[in-house]
C-alpha positions in Angstrom: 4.9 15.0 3.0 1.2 14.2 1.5 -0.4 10.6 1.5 -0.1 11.2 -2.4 3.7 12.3 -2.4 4.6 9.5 -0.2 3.0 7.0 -2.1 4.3 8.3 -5.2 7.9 8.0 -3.9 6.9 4.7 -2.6 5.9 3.3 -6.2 9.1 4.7 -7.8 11.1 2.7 -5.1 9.2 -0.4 -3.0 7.9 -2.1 -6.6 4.8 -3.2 -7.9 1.6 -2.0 -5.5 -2.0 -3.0 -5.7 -5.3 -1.1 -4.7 -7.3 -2.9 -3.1 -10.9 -2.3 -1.3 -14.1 -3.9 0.2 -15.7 -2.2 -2.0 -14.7 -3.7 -5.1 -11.6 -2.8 -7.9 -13.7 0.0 -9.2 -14.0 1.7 -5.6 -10.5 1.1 -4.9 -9.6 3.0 -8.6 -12.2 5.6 -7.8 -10.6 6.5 -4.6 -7.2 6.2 -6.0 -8.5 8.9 -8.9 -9.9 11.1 -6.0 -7.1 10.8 -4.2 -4.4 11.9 -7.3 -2.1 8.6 -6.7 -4.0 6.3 -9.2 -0.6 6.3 -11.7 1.0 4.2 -8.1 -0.6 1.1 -9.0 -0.3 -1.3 -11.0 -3.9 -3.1 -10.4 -7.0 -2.5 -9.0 -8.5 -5.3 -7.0 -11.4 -6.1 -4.4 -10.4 -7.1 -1.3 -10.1 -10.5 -1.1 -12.5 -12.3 1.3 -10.4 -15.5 1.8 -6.8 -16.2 1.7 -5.0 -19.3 1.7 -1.6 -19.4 2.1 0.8 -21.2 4.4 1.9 -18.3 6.5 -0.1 -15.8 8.6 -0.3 -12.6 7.1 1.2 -11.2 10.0 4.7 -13.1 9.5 4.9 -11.8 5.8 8.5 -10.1 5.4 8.7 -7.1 4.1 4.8 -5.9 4.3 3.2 -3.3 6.2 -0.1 -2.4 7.1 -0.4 1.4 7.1 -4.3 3.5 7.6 -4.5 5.6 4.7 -4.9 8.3 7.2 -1.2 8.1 8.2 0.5 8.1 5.4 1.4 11.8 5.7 3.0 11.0 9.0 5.6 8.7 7.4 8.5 8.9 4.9 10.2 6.3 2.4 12.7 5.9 4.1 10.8 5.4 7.4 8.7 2.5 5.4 12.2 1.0 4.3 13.2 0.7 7.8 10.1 -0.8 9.2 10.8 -3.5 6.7 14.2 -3.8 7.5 14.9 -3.2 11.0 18.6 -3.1 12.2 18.9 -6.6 14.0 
C-alpha cells in the first residue's frame, strides 16, 4: 500500500490529523499537494518550536511517530495495533 493510500485510509478511520513541518504551514500543505494526500488533513501547521504540557511526548497514548518514508511499509490496521497493543 502507498504512503498516500495508507494515509487516506488512516484519515477515514484514526480522526482528525494535522500537517505539520519546520518549514512552516505552507510547506507542510505544499508537500501534502505534491504528495496527493492534502484532502487527509484537516490543518496545516508549522512545527511547533516549544511545547508545554504536563506529559512527555513520549508517554502520549495513542500517538505514533512514523518517517514519511515508511508509511508504505505499514497498514491501518498495523497503526491500530501499535496504539493498542494486546496487554
Amino acid at each position: 500500500m502507498s504512503a498516500s493510500c495508507t494515509n487516506r485510509a488512516l484519515h477515514c478511520t484514526a480522526g482528525v490529523q494535522d500537517c505539520w513541518s519546520s518549514g512552516g504551514a505552507e510547506y507542510a500543505r505544499e508537500s501534502a499537494v505534491e504528495a496527493g494526500i492534502d484532502m487527509c488533513f484537516v490543518g496545516f501547521i508549522p512545527k511547533p518550536q516549544v511545547m508545554i504540557d504536563d506529559q512527555n511526548v513520549s508517554a502520549w497514548r495513542r500517538l505514533l511517530q512514523v518517517h514519511p518514508n515508511r508509511c508504505d511499509k505499514q497498514s491501518v490496521q498495523s497503526y491500530r495495533d501499535q496504539m493498542h497493543p494486546t496487554l
